[in-house]
C-alpha positions as CSV (number, residue, x, y, z in Angstrom):
1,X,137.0,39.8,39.1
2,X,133.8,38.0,40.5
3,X,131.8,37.3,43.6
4,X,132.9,33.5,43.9
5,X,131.8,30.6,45.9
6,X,134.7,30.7,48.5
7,X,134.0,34.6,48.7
8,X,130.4,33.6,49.1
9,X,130.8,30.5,51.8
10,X,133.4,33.3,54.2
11,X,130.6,35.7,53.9
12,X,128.0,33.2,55.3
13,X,130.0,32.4,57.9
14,X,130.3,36.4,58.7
15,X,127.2,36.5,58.6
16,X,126.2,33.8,61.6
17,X,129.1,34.5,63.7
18,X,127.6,38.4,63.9
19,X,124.3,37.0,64.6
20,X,122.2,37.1,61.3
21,X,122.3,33.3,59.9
22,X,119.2,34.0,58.3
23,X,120.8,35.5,55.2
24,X,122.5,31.9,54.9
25,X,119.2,30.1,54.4
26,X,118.9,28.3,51.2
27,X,122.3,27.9,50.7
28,X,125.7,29.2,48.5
29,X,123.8,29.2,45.4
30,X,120.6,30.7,47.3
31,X,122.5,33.1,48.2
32,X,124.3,34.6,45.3
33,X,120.8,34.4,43.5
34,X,119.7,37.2,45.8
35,X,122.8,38.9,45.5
36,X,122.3,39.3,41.4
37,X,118.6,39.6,42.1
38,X,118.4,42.2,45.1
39,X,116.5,45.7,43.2
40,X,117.9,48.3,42.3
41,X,117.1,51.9,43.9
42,X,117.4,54.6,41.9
43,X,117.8,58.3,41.1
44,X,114.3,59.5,41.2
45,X,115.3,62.4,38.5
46,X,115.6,59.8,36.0
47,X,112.2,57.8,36.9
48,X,108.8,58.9,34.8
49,X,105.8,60.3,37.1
50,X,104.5,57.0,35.9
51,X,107.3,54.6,36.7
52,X,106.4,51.3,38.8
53,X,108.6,52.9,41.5
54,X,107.0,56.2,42.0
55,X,103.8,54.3,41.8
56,X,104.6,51.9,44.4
57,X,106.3,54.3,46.4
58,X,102.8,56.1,46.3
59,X,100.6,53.4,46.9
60,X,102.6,52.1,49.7
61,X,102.4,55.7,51.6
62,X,98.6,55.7,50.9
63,X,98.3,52.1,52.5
64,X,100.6,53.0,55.5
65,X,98.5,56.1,56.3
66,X,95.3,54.0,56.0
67,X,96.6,51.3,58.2
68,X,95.3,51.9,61.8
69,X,97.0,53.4,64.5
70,X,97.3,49.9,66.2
71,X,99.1,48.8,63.7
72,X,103.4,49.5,64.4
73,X,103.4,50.2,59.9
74,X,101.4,52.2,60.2
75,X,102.6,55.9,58.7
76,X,103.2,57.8,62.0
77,X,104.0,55.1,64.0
78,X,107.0,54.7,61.5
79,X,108.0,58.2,61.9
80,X,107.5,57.9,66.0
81,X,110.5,55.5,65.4
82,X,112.6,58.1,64.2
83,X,111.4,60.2,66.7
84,X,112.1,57.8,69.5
85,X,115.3,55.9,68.7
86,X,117.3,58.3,66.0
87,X,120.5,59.2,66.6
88,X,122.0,62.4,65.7
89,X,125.5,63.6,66.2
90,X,127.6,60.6,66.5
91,X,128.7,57.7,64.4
92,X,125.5,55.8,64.5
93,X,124.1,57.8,62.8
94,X,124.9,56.0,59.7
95,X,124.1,52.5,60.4
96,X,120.8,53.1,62.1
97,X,119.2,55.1,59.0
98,X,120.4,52.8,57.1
99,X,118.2,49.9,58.8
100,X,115.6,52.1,59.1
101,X,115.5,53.0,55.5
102,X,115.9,49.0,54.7
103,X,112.8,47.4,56.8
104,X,110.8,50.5,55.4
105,X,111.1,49.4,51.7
106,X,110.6,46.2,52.8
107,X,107.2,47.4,54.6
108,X,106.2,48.8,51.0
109,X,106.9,45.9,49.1
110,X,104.6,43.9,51.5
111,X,102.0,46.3,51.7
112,X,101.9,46.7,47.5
113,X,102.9,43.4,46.4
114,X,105.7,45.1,44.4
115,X,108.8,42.4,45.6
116,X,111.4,44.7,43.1
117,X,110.4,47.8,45.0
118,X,113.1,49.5,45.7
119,X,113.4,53.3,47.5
120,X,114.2,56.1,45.1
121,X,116.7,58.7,46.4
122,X,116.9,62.4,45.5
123,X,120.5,62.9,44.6
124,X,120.1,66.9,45.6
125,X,123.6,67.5,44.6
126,X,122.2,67.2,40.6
127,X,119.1,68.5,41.2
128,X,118.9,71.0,43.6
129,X,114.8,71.6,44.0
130,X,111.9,69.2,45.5
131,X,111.5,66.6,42.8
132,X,108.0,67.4,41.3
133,X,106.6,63.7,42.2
134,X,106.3,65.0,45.9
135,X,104.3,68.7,44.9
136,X,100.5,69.3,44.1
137,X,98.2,68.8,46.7
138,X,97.1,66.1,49.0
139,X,95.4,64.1,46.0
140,X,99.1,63.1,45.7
141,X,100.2,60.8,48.4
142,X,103.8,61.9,48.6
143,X,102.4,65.5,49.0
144,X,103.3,67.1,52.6
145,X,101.8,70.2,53.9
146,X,103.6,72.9,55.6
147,X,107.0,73.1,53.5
148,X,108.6,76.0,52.6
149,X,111.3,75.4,49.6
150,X,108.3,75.6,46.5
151,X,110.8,75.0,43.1
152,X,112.4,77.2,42.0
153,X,113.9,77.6,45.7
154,X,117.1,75.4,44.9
155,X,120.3,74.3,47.3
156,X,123.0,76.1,47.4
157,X,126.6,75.1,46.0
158,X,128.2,75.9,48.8
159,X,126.1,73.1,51.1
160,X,125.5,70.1,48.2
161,X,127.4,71.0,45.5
162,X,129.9,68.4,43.4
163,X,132.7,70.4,45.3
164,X,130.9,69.6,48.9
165,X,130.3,66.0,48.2
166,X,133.6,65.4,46.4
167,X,135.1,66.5,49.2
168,X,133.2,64.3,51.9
169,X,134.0,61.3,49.4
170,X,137.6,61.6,49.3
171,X,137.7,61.6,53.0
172,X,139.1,58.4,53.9
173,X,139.1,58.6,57.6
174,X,135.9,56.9,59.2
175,X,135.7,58.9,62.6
176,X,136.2,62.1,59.8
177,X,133.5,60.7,57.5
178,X,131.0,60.2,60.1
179,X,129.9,62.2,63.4
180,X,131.2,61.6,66.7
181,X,132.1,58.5,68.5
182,X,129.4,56.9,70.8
183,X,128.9,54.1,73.0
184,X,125.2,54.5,73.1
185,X,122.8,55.6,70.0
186,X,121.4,58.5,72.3
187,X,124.4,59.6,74.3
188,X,124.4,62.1,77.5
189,X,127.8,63.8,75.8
190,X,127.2,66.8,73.5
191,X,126.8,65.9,69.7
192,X,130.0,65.9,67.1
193,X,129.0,66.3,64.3
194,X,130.7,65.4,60.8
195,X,131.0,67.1,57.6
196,X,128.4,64.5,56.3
197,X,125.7,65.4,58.5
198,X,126.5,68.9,59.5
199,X,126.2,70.1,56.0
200,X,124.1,68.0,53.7
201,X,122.3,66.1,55.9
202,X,121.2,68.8,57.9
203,X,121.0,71.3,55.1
204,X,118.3,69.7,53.4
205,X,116.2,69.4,56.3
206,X,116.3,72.9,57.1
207,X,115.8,74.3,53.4
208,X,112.5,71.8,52.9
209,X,111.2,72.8,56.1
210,X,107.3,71.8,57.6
211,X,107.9,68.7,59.2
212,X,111.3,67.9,58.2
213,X,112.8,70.3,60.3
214,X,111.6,67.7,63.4
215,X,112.3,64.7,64.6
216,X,109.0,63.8,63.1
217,X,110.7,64.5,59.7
218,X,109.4,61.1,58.2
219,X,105.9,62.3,58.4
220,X,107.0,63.6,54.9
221,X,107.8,61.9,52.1
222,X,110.6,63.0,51.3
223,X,112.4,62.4,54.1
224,X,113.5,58.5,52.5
225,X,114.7,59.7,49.6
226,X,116.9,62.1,51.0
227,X,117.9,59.8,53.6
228,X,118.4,56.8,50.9
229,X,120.4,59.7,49.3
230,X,123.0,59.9,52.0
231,X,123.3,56.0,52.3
232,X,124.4,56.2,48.7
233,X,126.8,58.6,49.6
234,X,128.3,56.2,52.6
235,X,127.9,53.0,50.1
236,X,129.8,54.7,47.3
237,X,132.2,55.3,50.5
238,X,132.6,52.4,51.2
239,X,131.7,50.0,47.7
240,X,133.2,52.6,45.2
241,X,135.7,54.6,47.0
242,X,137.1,51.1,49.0
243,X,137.0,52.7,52.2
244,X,136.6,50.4,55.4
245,X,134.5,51.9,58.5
246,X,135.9,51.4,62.2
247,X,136.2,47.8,63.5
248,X,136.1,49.5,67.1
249,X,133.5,47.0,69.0
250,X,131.5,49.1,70.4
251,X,130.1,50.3,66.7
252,X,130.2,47.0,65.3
253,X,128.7,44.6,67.8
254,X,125.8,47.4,68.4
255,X,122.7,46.3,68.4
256,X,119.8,48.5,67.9
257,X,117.1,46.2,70.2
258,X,113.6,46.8,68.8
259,X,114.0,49.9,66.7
260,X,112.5,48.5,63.8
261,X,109.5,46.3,62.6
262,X,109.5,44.0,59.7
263,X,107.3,43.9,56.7
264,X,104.9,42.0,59.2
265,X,105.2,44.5,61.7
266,X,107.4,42.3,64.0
267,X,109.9,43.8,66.3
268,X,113.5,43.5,64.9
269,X,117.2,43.6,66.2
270,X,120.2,44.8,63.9
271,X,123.5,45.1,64.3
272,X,125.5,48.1,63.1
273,X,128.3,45.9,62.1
274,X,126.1,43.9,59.4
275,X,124.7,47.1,57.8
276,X,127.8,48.0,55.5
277,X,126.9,44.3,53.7
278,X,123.4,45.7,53.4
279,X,124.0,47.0,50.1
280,X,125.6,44.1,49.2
281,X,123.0,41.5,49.7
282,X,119.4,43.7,50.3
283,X,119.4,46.3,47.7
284,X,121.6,47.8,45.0
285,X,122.4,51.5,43.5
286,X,122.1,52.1,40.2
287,X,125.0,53.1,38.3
288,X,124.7,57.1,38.1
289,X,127.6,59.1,39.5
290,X,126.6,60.8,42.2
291,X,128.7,64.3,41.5
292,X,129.3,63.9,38.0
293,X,125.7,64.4,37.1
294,X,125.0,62.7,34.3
295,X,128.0,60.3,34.1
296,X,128.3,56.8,34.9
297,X,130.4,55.2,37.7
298,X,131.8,51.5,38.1
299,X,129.6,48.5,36.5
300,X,128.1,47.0,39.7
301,X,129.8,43.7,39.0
302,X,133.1,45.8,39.6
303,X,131.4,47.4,42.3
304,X,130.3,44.3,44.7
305,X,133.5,42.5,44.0
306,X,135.5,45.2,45.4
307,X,133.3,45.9,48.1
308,X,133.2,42.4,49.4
309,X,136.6,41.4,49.1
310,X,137.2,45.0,51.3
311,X,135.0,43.8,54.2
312,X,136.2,40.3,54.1
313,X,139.9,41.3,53.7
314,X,140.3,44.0,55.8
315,X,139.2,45.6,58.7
316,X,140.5,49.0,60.1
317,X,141.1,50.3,63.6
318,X,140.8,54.2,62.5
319,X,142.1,57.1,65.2
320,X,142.4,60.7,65.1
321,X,146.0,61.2,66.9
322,X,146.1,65.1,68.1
323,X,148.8,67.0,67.8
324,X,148.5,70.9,68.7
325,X,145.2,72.5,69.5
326,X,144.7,76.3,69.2
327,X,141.7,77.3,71.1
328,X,140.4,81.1,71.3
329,X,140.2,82.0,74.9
330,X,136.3,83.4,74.9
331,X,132.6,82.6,74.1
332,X,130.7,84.3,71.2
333,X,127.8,85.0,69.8
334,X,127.2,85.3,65.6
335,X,124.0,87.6,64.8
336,X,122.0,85.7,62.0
337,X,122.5,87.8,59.3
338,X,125.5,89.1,60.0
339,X,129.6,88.2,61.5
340,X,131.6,87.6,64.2
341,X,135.4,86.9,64.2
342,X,137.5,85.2,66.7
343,X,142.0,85.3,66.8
344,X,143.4,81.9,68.0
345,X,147.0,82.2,69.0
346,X,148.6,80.4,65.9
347,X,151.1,82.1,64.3
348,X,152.4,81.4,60.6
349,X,155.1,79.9,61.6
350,X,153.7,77.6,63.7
351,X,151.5,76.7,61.0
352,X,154.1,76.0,58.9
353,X,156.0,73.7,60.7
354,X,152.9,71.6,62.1
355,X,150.8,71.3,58.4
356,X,153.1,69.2,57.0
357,X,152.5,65.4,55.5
358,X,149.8,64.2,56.4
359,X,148.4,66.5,59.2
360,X,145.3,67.4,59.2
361,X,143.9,71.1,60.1
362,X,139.8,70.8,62.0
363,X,138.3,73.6,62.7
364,X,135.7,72.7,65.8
365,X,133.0,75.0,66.6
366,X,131.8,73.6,70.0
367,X,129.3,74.4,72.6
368,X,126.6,75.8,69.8
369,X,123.4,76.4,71.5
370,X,121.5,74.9,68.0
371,X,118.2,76.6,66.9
372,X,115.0,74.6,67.5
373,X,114.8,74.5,63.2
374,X,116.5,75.1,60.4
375,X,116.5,79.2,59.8
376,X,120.0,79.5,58.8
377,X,123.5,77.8,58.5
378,X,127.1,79.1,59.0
379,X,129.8,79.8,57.2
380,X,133.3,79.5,58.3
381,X,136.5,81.8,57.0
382,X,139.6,81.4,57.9
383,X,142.0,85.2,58.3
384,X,139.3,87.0,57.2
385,X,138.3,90.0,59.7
386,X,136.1,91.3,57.3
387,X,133.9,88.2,56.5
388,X,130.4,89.3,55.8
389,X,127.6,87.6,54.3
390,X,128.3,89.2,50.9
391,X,131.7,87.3,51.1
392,X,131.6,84.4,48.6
393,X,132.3,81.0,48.9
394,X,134.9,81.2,46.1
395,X,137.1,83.4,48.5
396,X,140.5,81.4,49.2
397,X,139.9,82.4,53.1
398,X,136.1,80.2,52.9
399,X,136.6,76.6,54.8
400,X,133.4,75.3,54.1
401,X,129.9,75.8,56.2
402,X,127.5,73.7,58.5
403,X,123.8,73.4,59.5
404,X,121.3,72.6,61.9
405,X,119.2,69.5,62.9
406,X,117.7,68.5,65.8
407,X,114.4,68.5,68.0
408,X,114.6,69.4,71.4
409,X,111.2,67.8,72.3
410,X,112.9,63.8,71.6
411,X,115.5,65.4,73.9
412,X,114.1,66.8,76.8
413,X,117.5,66.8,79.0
414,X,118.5,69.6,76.1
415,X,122.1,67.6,75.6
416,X,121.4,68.0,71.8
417,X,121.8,71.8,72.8
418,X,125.5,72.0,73.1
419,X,126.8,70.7,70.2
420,X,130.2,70.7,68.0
421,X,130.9,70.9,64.4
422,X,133.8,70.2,62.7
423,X,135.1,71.9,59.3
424,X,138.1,70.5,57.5
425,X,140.2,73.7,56.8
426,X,143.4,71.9,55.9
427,X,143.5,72.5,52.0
428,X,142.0,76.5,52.8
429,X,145.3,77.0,55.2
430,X,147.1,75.7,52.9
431,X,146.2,77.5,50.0
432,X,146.0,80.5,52.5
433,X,149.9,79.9,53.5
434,X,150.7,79.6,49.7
435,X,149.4,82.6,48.5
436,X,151.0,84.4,51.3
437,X,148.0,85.5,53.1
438,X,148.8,84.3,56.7
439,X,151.5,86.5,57.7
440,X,154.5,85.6,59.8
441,X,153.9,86.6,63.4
442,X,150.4,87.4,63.0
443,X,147.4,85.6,65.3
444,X,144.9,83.6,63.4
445,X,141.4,84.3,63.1
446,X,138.3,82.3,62.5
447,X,135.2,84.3,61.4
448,X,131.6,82.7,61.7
449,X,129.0,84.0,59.2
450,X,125.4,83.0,59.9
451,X,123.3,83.0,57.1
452,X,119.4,82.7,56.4
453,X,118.2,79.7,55.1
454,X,114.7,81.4,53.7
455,X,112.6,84.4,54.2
456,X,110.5,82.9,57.0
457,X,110.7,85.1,59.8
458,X,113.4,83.9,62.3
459,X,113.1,81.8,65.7
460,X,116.7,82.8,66.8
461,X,118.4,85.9,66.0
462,X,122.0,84.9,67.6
463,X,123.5,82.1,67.7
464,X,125.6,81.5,70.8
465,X,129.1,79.9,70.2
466,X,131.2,78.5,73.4
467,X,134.3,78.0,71.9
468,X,136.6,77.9,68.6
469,X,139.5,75.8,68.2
470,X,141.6,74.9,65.6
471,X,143.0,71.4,66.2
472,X,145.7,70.1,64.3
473,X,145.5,65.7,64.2
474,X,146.5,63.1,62.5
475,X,144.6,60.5,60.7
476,X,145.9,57.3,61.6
477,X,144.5,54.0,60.1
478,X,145.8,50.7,60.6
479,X,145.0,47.7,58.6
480,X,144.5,44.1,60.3
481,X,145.8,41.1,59.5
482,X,144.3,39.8,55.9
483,X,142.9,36.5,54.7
484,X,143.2,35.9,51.1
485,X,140.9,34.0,48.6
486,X,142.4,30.6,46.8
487,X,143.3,31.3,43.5
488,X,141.2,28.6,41.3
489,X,138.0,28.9,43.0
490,X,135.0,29.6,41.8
């Protein structure tokens, strides 16, 4: 299968009826030039310290930090963007990084002359420790002062492993993929946050430390290839995987109104419905699997066929339908370092009869006073009393585990401060019912286990918890109505 004409003309016309008609200019044929043309970003494990890319990427910091402070490319007046307009928590958080990340490379090219730059992206989940292009000292542009995770400190499993990241992938729920719904980038409402960004996204942000703990994160270098990291992630989502995101309006006709500059350092507008053609007709991955490390996905002709006839096709409204909600009656707080267990009133048998099909079992940690950094993550357990931080990840009870990111100084009305995570425990209850360890008539309990993330000394030695529930939903997504291509054209 190939990108044809008639694919090509209905994506044109997408394109000008969402607002961006400048990606029609020059015509059909224009057009699918730069689609085969667009560069390819890549897995910076595989690139040499002397590659054109890392060379570009560190010429083009150098020029942004000696740009003056007048000028909107400059290096930390691209990270006050994040600082001002990021959002954190809910479901833009996807599209606007993704933008971000986009009129950044962009900026490089135009500031080295390198048009085929393209943003490498530290796939973490293969290799766990700070690539060595970003250490030695501040000879090195893509040096940063003030982290903590100095090889050999390495990720855990348990927060990027194959397991983790499979996992997220074969989610193919949008409102479970991403965080929270939102009508607004920076909403008044408490942050949910997803499996995505609770646990990888924020992981990594906390185990590098220095500035990346902060909202003024892009101040190191790093930063874009982790974040280009997790847009691979949501592209393979979406271009590999073949799931659709929401068609709800208010994420797709966002607009995010002078966030961004352009390589010229002009003030741009994007909608967060045009971003999931971005890899599409911008920029490209290259063909490594992201979990099977080093294996090869599908071709990228395979690959931008499927994606595009997905978007043009179909379009889904997505909906998490509840169905029974088990909430423990009190507040807690965990000790860093150490446990605390709460019983929901869920018996077996009432476990039994809801988790079956296609329900779904969320555990949602809400109202989390979240530390001012990254000094530890939880782990959650599921009927395990005696949870400890000696209790491995490879016990059937273990649900998976989240982390911590956000600044309360670009939120001074402290809403990122009560926040909600949620933790997909359906297979662990499941594999907890079949090997008859959730006994009939017995309570349900969820344990918390707060770990350290390094041995800095700690800025929060409890974490306060406001509630514990265990919801039971179902994923519903429903297709719309789809157009199909004449056969013959080409």
């Amino acid at each position: 299968m190939t990108v044809t004409r008639r694919l090509v003309l209905a994506t044109l016309g997408r394109l000008s009826a969402v607002g961006v008609a400048s990606y029609a200019l020059g015509g059909c044929e224009s057009f699918l030039d730069k689609i085969r043309r667009r560069p390819t970003r890549r897995d910076i494990a595989t690139l040499a310290t002397n590659d054109p890319m890392v060379e570009t990427y560190k010429a083009a910091v150098a020029a942004m930090k000696a740009l003056p402070s007048s000028d909107p490319r400059a290096w930390q007046r691209q990270a006050d963007i994040h600082f001002n307009f990021c959002p954190h928590g809910n479901w833009f958080f996807l599209p606007w990084h993704r933008a971000y990340l986009l009129y950044f490379e962009q900026i490089c090219r135009q500031l080295t002359g390198n048009m085929d730059f393209a943003l490498p992206y530290w796939n973490w989940t293969c290799n766990r420790t700070i690539p060595s292009i970003f250490l030695g000292d501040s000879t090195n542009p893509l040096f940063h002062p003030g982290r903590v995770a100095s090889p050999p400190a390495a990720l855990s499993d348990e927060t990027v492993g194959p397991g983790v990241i499979n996992g997220i992938l074969n989610e193919t729920n949008f409102l479970l993929f991403a965080s929270g719904q939102a009508t607004v980038q920076r909403p008044s409402q408490p942050p949910v946050y997803g499996p995505l960004e609770g646990t990888p996204h924020n992981t990594v942000h906390g185990f590098v430390q220095g500035d990346m703990r902060t909202y003024q994160s892009p101040r190191d270098p790093i930063f874009w290839t982790h974040h280009n990291m997790i847009d691979r992630i949501w592209s393979d989502w979406n271009n590999v995987r073949g799931n659709a995101n929401t068609n709800d309006p208010s994420w797709v006709g966002y607009e995010f109104t002078a966030n961004f500059v352009d390589a010229n350092g002009s003030a741009v507008n994007i909608k967060a419905g045009i971003t999931p053609l971005l890899p599409l007709l911008s920029y490209q991955y290259d063909d490594s699997a992201i979990t099977a490390c080093g294996g090869r996905r599908l071709t990228r002709a395979e690959v931008d066929a499927k994606a595009l006839r997905r978007f043009l096709e179909e379009g889904f409204a997505v909906k998490i339908r509840p169905l029974r909600v088990f909430r423990a009656a009190e507040a807690m707080d965990v000790p860093v370092g150490g446990a605390a267990s709460k019983s929901l009133r869920a018996t077996q048998p009432a476990l039994t009869a809801a988790l079956e099909g296609e329900t779904r079992a969320l555990v949602r940690v809400s109202g989390v006073k979240q530390p001012p950094t990254g000094d530890f993550f939880v782990r959650v357990f599921i009927g395990l009393p005696g949870a400890s931080i000696d209790t491995p990840t490879t016990d059937p009870h273990y649900a998976g585990s989240f982390a911590f990111f956000m600044d309360q100084d670009a939120h001074p009305e402290g809403t990122m401060a009560n926040a909600a995570f949620l933790v997909d425990a359906t297979s662990t209850l499941r594999r907890l019912r079949m090997l008859d360890l959730i006994r009939s008539g017995q309570e349900l309990t969820i344990q918390l286990v707060a770990v350290r993330m390094t041995d800095q000394p700690l800025r929060q030695t409890t974490l306060p918890v406001g509630s514990l529930e265990l919801q039971l939903v179902q994923s519903d997504i429903a297709a719309r109505p789809s157009f199909a291509e004449a056969p013959g054209t080409q």
